[in-house]
N, C-alpha and C positions, 0 to 999 in steps of 0.2 A: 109368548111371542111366536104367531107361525111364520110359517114361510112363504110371507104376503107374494113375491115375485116369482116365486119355484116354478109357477107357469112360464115364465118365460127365459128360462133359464133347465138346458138340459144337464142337472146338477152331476149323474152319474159320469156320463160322457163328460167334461170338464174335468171329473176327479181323476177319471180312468187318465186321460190325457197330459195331465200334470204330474201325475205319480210315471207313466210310462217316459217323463222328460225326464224326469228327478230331481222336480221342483218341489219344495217345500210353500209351504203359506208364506213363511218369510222370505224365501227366493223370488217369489209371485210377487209380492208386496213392495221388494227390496227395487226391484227391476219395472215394479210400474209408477215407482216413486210414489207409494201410499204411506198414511203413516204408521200403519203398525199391521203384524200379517190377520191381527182380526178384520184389519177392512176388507185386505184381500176373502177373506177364509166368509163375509159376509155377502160380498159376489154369486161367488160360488154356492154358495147353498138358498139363495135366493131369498135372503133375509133383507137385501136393501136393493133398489134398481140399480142397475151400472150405467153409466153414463157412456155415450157412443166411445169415448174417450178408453173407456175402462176394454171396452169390447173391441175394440180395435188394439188395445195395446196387447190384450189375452190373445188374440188371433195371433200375432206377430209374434209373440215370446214363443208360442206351444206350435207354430208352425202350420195352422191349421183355419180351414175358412170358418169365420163365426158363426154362417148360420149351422155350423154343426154343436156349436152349445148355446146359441142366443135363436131364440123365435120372436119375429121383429112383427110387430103391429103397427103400420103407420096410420095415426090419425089424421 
């Protein structure tokens, strides 16, 4: 399994960002009402797309504009 979405998704910055909150995956997860912190921890690494939903909620928990971990392509 690679990391079909890691292109749009700046995985480092995201981790760096969450570790400097002192969030955990289950913190992450708990706070964006997902169901378990692999979904969350699946965002972040760019193994599944995040829904505008997901990326706005991440913006708002870690205090931080999203296009600083999400690269938006609209079609």
């Amino acid at each position: 399994m690679g990391n079909r979405y890691s292109k749009y998704v700046n995985t480092e910055a995201l981790k760096k960002a969450r570790k400097i909150k002192g969030f955990s995956h289950r913190d992450m997860s708990k706070l964006m009402n997902l169901k378990s912190p692999a979904s969350y921890y699946n965002i972040e690494n760019g193994l599944v797309e995040a829904k505008i939903s997901h990326i706005n909620a991440i913006s708002k928990i870690l205090k931080m504009p999203s296009s600083k971990f999400f690269n938006f392509k609209v079609q």
